[in-house]
BALUM-211291 format. One record per atom (N, C-alpha, C, O): residue in one letter; x, y, z. Coordinates in steps of 0.001 Angstrom, whole numbers, padded with zeros to 6 digits, always signed. Example, Ala and Ser with C-alpha at 12.3 -4.5 7.8 and 13.67 -1.06 7.14 Angstrom:
BEGIN
a+013190-005690+007800/a+012300-004500+007800/a+013200-003300+007800/a+014236-003319+008465/s+012850-002250+007080/s+013670-001060+007140/s+012900+000030+007870/s+013409+001138+008039/
This chain:
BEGIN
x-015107+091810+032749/x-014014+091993+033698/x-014473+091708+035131/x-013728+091075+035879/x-015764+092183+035578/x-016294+091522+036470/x-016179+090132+036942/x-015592+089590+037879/x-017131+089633+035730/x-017503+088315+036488/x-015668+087545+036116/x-015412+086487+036692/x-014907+087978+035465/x-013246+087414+035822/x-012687+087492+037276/x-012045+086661+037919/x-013175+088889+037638/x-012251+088906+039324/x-013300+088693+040083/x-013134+089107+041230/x-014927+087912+039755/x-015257+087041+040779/x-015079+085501+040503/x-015671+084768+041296/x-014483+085005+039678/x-014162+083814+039591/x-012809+083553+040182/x-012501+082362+040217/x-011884+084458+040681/x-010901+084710+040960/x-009321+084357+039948/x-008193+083933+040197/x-009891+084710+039035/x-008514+084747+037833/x-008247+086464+038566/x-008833+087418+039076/x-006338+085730+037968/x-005372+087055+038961/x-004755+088251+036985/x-004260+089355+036758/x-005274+086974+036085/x-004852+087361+034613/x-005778+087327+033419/x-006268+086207+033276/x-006149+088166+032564/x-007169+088171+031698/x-006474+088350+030507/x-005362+088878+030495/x-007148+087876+029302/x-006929+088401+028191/x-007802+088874+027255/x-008467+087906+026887/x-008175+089946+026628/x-009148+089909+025849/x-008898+089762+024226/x-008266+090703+023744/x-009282+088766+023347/x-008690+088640+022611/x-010038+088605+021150/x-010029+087727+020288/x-010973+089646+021193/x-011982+089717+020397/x-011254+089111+018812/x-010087+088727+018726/x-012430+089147+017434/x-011714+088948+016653/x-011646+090094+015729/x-012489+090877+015292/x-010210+089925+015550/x-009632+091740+014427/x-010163+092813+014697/x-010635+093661+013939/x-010057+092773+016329/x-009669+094289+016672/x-009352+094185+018239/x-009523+093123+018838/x-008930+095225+018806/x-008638+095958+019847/x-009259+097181+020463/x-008781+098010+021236/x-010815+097043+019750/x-011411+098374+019800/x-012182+098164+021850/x-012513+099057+022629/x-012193+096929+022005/x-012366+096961+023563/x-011514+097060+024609/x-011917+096649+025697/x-010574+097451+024534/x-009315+097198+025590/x-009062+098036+026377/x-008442+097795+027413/x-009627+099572+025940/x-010144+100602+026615/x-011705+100620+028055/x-011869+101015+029210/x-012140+100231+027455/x-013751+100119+027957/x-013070+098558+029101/x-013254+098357+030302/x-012432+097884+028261/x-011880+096584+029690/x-011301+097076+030779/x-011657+096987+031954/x-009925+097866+030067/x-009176+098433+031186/x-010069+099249+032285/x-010019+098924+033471/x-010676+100047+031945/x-011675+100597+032929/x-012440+100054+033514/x-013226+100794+034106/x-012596+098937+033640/x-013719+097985+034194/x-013098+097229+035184/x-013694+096419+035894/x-011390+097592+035265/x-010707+096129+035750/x-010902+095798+037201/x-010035+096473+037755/x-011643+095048+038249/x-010942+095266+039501/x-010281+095297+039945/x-009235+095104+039327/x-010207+095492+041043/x-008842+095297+042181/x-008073+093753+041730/x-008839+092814+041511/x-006766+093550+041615/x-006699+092459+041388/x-006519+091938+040335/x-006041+090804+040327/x-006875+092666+038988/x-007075+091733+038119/x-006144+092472+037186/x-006174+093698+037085/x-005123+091520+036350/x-004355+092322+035262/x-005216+092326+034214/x-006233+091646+034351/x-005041+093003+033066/x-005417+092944+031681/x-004469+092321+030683/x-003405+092874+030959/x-004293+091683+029917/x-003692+091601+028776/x-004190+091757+027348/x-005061+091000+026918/x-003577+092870+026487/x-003991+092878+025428/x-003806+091754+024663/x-002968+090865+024819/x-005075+091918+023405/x-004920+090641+022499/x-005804+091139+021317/x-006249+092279+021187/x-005977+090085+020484/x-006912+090016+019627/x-006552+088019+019139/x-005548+087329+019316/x-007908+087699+018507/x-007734+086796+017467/x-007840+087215+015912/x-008540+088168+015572/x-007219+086566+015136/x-006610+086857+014150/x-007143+086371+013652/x-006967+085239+014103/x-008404+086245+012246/x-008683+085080+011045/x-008194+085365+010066/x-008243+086354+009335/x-007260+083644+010039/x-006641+083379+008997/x-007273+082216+008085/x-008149+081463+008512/x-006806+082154+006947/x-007210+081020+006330/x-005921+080445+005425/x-005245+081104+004635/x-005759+078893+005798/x-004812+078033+004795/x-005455+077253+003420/x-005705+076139+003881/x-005578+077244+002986/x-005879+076800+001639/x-007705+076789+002000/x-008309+077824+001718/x-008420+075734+002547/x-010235+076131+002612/x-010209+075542+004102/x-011173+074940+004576/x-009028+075770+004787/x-008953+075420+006280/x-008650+077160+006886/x-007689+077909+006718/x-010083+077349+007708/x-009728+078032+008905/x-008659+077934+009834/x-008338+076927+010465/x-008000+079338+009878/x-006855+079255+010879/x-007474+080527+011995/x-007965+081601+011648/x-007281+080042+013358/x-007139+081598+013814/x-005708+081572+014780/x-004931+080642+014997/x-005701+082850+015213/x-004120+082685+015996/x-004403+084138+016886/x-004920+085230+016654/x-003671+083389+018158/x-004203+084973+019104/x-003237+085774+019237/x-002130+085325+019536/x-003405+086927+019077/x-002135+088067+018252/x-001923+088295+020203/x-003000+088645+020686/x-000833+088161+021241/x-001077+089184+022556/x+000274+090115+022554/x+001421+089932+022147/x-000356+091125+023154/x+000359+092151+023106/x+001063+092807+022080/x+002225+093121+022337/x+000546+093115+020830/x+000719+093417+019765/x+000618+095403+019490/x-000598+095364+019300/x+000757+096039+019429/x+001166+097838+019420/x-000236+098052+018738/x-000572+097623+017634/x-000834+098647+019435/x-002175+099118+018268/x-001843+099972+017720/x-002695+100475+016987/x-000655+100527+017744/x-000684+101843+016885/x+000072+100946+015638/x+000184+101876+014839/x+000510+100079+015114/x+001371+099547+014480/x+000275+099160+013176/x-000479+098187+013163/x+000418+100228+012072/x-000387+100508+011091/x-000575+099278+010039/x-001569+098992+009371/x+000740+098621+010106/x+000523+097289+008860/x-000580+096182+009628/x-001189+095277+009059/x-000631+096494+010891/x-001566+095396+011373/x-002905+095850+011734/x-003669+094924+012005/x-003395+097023+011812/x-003998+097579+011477/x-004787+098091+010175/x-005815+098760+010274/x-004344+097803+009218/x-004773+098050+007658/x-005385+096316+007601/x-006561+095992+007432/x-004159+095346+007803/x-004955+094225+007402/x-005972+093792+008565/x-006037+092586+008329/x-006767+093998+009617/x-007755+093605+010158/x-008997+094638+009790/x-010099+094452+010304/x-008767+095731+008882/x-009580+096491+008991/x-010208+096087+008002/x-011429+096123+007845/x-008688+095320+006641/x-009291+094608+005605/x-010034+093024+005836/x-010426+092286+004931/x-010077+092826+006929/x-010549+091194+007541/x-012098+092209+007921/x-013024+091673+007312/x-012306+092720+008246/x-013112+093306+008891/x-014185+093857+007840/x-015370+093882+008171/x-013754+094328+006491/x-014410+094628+005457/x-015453+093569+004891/x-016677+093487+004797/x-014286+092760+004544/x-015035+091443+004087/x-015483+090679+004948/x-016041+089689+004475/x-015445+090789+006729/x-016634+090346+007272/x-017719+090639+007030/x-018428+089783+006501/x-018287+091999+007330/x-019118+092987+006560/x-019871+092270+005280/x-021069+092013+005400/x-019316+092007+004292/x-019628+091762+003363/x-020211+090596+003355/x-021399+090513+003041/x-019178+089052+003838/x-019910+088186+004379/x-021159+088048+004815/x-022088+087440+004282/x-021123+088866+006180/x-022019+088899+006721/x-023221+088897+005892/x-023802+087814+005816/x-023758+089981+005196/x-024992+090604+004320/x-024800+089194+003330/x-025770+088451+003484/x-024091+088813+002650/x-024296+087675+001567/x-024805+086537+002259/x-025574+085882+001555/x-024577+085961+003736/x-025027+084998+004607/x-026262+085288+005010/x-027042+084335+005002/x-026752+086514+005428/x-027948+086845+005603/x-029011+086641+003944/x-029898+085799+003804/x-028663+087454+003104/x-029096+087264+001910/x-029529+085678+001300/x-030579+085514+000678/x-028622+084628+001560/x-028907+083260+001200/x-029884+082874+002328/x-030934+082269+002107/x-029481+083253+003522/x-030902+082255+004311/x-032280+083119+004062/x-033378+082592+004247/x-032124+084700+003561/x-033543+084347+003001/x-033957+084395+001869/x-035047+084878+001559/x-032679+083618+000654/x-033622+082658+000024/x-033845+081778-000012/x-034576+081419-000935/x-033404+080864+000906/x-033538+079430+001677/x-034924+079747+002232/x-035568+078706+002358/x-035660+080934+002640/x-036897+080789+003371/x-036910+081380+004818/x-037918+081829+005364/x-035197+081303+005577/x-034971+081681+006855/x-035283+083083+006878/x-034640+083764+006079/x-036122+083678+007607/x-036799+084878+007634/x-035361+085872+009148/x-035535+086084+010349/x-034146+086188+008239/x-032898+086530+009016/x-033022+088306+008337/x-032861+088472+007128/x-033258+089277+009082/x-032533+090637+008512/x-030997+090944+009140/x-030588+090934+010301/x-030425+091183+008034/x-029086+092376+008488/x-029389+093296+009988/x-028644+093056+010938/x-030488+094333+010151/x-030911+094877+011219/x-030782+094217+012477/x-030272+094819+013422/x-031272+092810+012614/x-031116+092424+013701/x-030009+091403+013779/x-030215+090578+014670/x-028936+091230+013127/x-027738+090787+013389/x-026769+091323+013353/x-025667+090777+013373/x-027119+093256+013254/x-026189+094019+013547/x-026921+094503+014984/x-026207+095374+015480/x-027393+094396+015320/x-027997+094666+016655/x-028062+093775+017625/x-028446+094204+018713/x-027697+092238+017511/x-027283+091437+018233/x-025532+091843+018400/x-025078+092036+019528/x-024658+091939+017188/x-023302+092509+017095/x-023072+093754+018098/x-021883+093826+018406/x-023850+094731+018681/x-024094+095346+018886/x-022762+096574+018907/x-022156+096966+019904/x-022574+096979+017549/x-021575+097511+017240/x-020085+097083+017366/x-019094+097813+017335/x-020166+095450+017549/x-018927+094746+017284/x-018558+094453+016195/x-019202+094765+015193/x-017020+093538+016144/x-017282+092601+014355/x-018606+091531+014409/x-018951+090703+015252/x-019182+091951+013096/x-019967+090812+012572/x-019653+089623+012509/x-018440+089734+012336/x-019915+088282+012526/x-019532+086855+012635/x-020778+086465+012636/x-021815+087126+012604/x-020508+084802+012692/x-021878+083717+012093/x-022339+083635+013592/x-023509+083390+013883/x-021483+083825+014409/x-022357+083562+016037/x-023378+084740+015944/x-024441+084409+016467/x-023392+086018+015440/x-024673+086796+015335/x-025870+086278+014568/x-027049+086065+014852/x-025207+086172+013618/x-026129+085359+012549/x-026685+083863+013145/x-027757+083543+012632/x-026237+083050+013973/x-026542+082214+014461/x-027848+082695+015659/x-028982+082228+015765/x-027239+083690+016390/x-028127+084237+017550/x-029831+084913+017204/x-030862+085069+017859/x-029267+085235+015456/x-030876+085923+014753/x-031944+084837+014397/x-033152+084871+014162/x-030837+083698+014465/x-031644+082411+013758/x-032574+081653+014818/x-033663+081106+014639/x-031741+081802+016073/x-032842+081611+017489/x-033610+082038+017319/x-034643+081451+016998/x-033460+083728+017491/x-034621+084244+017606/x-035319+084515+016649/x-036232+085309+016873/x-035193+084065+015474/x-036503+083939+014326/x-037005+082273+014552/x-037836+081727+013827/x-036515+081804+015372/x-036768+080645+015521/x-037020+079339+013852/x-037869+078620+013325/x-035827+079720+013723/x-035232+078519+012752/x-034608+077705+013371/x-034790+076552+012979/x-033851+077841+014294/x-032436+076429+015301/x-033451+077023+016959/x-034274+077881+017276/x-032679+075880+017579/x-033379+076643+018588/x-032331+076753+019266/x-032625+077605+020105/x-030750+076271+019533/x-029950+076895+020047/x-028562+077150+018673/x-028338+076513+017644/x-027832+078444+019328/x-026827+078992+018043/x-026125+077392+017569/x-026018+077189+016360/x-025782+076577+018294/x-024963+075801+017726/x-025536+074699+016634/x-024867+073721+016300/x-026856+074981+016120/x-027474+074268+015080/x-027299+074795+013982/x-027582+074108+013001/x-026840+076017+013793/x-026640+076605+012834/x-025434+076615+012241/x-025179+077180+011178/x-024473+075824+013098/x-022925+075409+012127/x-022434+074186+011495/x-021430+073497+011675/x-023834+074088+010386/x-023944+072524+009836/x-024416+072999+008600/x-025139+073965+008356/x-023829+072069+007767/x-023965+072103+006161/x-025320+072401+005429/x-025454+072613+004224/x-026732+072364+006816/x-028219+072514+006147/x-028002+074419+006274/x-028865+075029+005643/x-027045+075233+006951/x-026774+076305+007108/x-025710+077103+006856/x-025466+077577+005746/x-024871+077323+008126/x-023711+078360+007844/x-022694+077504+008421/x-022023+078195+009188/x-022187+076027+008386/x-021511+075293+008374/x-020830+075452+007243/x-021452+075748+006222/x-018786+075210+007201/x-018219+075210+006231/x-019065+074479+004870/x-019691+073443+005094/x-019056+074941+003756/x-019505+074650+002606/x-021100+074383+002823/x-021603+073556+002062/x-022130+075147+004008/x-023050+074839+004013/x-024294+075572+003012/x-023648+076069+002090/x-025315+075775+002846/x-026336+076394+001975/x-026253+077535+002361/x-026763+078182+001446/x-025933+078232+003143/x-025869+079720+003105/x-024890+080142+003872/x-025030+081008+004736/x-023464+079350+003510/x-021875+080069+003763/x-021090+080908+002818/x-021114+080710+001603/x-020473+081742+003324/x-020110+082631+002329/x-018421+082458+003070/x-018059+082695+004222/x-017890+082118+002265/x-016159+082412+002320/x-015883+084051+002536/x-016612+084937+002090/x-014660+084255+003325/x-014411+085655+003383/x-012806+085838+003532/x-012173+085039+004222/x-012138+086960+002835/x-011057+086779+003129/x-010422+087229+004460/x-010952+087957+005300/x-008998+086582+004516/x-008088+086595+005570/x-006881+086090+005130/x-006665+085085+004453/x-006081+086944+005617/x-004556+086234+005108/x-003788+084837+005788/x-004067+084290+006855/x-002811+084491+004868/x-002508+083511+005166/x-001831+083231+006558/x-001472+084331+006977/x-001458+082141+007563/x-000916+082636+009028/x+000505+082607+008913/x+001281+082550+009867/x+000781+082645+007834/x+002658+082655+007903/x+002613+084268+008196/x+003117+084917+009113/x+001627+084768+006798/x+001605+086330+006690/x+001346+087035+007898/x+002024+088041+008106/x+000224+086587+008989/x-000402+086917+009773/x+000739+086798+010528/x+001148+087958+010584/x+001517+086094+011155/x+002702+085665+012332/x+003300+086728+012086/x+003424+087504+013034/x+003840+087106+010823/x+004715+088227+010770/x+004551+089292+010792/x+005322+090234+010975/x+003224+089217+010554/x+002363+091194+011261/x+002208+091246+012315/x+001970+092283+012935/x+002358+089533+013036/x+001762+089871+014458/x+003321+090216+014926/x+003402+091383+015308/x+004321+089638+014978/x+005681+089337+015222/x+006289+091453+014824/x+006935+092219+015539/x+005831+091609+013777/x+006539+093171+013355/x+006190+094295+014570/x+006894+095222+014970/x+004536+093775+015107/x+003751+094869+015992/x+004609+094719+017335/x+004877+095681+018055/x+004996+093445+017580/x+006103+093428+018685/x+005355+092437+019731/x+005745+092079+020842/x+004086+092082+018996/x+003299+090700+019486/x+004014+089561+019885/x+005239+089570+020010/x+003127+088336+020142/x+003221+087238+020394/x+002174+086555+019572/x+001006+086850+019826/x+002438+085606+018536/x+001152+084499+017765/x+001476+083494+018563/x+002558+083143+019035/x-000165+082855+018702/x-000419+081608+019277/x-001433+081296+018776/x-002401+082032+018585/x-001286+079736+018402/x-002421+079363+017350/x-003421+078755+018225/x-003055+077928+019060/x-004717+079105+018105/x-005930+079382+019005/x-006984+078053+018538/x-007469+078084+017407/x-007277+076995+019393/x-008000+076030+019305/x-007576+075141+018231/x-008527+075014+017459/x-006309+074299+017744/x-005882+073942+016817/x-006501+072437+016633/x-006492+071907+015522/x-007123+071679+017960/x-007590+070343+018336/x-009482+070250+018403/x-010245+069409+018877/x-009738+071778+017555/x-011634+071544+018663/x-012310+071329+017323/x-012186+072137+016402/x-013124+070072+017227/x-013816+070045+016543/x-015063+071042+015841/x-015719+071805+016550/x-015238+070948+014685/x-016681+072082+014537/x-015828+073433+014251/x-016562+074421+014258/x-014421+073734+013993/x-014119+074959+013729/x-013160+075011+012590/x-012138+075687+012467/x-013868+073907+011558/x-013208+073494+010745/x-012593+072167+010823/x-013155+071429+011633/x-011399+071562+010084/x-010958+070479+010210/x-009541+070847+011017/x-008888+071852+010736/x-009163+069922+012032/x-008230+069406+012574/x-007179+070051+012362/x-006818+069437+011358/x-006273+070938+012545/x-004850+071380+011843/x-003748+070031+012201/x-003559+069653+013357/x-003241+069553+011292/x-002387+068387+011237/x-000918+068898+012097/x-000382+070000+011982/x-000567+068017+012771/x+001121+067968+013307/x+001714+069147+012253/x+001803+070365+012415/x+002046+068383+011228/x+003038+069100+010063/x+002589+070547+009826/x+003454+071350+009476/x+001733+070827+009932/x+001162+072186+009648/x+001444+072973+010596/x+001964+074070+010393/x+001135+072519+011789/x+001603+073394+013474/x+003036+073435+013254/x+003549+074530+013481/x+004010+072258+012765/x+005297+072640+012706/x+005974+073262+011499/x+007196+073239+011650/x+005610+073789+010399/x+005474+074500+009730/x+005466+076097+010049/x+006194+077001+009640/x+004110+076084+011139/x+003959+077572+011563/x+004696+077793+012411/x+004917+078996+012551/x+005226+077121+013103/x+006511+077270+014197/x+007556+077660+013802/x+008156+078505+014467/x+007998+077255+012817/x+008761+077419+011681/x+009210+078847+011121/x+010257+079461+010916/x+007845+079029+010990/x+007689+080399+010434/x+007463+081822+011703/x+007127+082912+011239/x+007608+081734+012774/x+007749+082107+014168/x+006588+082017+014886/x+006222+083020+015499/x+005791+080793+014945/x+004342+080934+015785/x+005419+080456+017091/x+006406+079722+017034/x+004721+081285+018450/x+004905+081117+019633/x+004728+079955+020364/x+005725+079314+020697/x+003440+079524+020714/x+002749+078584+021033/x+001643+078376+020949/x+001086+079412+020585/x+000941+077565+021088/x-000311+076604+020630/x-001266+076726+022249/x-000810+076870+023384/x-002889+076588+021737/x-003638+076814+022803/x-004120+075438+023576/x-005319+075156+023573/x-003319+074729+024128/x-003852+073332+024559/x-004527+073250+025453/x-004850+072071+025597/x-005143+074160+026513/x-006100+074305+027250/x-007434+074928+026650/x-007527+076151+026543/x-008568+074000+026220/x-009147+074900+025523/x-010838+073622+026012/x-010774+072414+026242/x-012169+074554+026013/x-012944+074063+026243/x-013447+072775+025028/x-014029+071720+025277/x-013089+073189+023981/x-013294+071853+022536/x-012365+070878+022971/x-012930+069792+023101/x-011169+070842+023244/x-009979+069993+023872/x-010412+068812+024681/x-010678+068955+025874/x-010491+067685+024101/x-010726+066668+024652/x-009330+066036+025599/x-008352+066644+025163/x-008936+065178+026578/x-007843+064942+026840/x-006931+064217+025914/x-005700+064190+025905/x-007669+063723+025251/x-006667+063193+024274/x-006263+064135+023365/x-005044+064072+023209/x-006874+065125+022589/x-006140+066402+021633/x-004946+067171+022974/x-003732+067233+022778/x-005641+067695+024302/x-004396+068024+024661/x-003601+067008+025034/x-002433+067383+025138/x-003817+065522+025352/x-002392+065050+025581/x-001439+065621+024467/x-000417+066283+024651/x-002110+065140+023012/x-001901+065320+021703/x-000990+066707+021724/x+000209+066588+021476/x-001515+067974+022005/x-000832+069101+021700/x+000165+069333+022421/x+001261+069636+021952/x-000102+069211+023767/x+001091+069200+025089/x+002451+068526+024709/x+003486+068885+025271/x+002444+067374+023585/x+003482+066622+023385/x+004091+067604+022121/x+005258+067987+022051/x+003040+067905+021175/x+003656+068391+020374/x+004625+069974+019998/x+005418+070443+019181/x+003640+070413+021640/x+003851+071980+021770/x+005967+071756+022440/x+006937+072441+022114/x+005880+070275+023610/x+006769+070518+024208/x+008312+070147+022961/x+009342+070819+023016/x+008099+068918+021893/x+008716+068809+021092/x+008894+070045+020317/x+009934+069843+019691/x+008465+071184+020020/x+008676+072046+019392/x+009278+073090+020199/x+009566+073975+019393/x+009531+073360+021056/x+009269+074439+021952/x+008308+075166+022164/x+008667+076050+022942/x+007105+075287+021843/x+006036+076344+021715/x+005445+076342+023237/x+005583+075346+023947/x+004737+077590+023721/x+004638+077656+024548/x+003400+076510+024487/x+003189+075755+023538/x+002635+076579+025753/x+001702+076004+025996/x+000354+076609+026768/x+000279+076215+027932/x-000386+077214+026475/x-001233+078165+026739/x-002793+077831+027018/x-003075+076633+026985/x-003582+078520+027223/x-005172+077712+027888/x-005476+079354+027935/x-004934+080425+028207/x-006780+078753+027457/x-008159+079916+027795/x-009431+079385+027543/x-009737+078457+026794/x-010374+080323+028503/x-011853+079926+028165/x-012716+080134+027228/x-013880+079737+027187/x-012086+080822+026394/x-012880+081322+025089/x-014079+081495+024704/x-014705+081211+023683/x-014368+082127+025903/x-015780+082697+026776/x-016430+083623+025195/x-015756+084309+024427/x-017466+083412+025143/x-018170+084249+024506/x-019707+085050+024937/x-020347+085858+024264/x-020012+084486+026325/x-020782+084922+026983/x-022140+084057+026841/x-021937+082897+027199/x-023422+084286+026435/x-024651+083381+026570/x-024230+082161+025196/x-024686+081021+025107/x-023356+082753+024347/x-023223+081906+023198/x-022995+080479+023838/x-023782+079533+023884/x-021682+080582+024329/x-020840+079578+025127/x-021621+078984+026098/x-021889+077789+026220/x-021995+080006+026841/x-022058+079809+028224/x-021245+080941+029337/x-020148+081278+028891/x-021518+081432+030388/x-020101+081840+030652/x-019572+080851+031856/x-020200+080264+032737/x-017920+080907+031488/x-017491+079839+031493/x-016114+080648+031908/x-015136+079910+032018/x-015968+081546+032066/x-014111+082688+032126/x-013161+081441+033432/x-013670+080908+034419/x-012404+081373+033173/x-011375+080091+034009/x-011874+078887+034158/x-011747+078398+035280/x-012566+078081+033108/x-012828+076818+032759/x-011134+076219+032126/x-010564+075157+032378/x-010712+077314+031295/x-009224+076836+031126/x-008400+078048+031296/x-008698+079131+030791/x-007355+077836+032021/x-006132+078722+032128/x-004875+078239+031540/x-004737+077072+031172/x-003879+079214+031443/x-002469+079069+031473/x-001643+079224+032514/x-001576+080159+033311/x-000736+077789+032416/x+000080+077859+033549/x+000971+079264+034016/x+001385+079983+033106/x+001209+079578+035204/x+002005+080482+035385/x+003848+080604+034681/x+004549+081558+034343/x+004056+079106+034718/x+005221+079896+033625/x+005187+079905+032658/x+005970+080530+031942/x+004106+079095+032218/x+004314+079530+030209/x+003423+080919+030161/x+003626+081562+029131/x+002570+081447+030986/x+002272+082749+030649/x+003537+083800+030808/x+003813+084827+030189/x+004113+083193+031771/x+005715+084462+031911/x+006541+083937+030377/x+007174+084809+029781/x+006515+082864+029932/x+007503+082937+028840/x+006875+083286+027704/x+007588+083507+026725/x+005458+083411+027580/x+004924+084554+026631/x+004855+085768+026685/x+004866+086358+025605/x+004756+086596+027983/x+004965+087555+028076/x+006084+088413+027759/x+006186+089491+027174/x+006806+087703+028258/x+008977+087389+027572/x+009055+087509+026505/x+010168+087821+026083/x+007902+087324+025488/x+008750+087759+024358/x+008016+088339+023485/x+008315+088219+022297/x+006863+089118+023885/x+006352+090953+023624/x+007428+092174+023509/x+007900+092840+024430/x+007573+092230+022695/x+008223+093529+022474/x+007640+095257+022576/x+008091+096286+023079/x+006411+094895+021803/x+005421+096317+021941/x+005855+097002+022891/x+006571+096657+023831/x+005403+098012+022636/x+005000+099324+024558/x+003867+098470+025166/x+003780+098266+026377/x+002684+097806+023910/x+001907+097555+025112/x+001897+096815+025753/x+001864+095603+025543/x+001934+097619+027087/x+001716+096594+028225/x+000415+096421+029330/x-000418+097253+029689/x+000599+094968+029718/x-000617+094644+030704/x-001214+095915+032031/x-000495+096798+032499/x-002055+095771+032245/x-002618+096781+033008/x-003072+095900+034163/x-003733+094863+034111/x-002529+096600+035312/x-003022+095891+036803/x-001676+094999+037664/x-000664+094585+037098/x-001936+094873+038903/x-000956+093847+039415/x-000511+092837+038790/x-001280+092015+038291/x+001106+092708+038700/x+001925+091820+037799/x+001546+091910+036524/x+002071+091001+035881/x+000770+092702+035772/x+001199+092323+034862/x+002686+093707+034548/x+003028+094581+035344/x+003144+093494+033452/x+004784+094189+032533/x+004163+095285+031505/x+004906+095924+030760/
C-alpha cells in the first residue's frame, strides 16, 4: 500500500488468489490518498485451459463463495506437496518447509515453488521454472488441481454481489491464449469485462482485446499484477481508465465497499 501512494495511484486493488484474507492488514496500511478496492483472483479451469477472473467487490461474508475458494485452496495444498514431491524425484533437492515459508502463510502456488527452486539453485531466476523440463503446463513435475468452471465461478462471483473480469486473457506463458469465442461465451454467461491493460499484453493482444471488449460491451480494465520481487515491482505499470473503473464499480452490489477517498 505504500509503495502504491508513492507511485501516486489515487486507486488500488488487491486481488490475491482465493482469498480475501489481506484486505484487513491493506486497509490499515492505506495512505492518505489512496482508496482500496476489494478483490480476489479466482482459479478457474476450462477443459486443460487455465482460466482466472478477478472477483471485485464481492461480500466476504457470502458463504457459497467462500466454501468454493476454500475448496480451490485445499487442492492447492495438495498440489502443492505432489509438485514438491516430483521435483524430488527428478533430483531437485525442493522441501515443502521452505515453500511454505517463502508462502509465508499465504495460498501456496508454483511462484513459491518456483522461488525454492532459486534458492536451491536449480533455475536461477523463478521464471525458468514454467517450462515443460518443470512446473510448466504438462511439465515433469506439474500437478493439475481443481477449480471450477468460469461460467460456475461468474455466478458465485455475480450471487456475492461482485463484479467478474477475466484477468490476463492475451499473456503468453499462462497457459494458451483464450480464443474470441470463448471470451464471448463468458460474456454471455455475465463476465463484466476483460483485463486489456496488462504487463504480458503486447500492443497487438490489447489492440486485439480493446476491440473485442468494446464489441461486446465489457468493460475494459488494466492492472499491474504486481507480485513483488517475483515480477518485479512494477504497481501502475498498467491502470484502468477512470470511466471504465466507475462503470465497474456501478455494478457491485455487495456492502463491500472501497475504503479511502472516492472510493463507494
Amino acid at each position: 500500500m505504500r509503495r502504491a501512494g508513492a507511485v501516486g495511484l489515487d486507486v488500488i486493488a488487491l486481488t490475491d488468489h482465493d482469498t480475501q484474507a489481506g484486505h484487513q492488514e491493506a486497509r490499515a496500511a492505506l495512505p492518505d490518498g489512496l482508496a482500496l478496492v476489494s478483490g480476489m483472483e479466482l482459479s478457474c479451469r476450462l477443459g486443460d485451459r487455465s482460466v482466472h477472473l478477478l472477483a471485485y467487490r464481492t461480500d466476504p461474508a457470502d458463504e457459497p463463495l467462500a466454501a468454493e475458494c476454500r475448496k480451490i485452496s485445499a487442492a492447492r495444498l495438495v498440489r502443492g506437496r505432489a509438485m514438491v514431491d516430483r521435483l524430488r524425484e527428478l533430483g531437485a533437492e525442493v522441501s515443502w518447509p521452505q515453500v511454505t515459508n517463502i508462502a509465508a502463510g499465504g495460498e501456496v502456488g508454483r511462484p513459491h515453488i518456483a522461488r525454492a527452486m532459486v534458492a536451491a539453485g536449480i533455475v536461477e531466476r523463478p521464471e525458468q521454472a514454467f517450462t515443460p523440463e518443470w512446473l510448466g503446463a504438462g511439465g515433469r513435475a506439474h500437478v493439475t488441481k481443481y477449480a471450477p468452471e468460469p461460467v460456475r465461478a461468474i455466478a458465485l462471483i455475480r450471487a456475492a454481489g461482485g463484479v467478474a473480469v477475466l484477468a490476463h486473457p492475451g499473456a503468453p506463458g499462462r497457459g494458451a491464449r483464450i480464443p474470441d469465442d470463448v471470451i464471448a461465451g463468458l460474456a454471455g454467461a455475465g463476465l463484466a469485462g476483460v483485463e486489456v491493460a496488462h504487463p504480458d499484453h503486447d500492443p497487438a493482444q490489447r489492440k486485439r482485446l480493446a476491440g473485442l471488449a468494446g464489441d461486446l460491451g465489457l468493460i475494459q480494465s488494466g492492472g499491474s499484477d504486481d507480485h513483488g520481487d517475483l515480477t518485479g515491482h512494477r504497481l501502475g505499470c498498467d491502470t484502468t481508465e477512470p470511466a471504465e473503473f466507475e462503470r465497474l464499480m456501478a455494478l457491485a452490489t455487495s456492502p463491500a465497499r472501497g475504503t479511502g477517498p472516492g472510493a463507494r
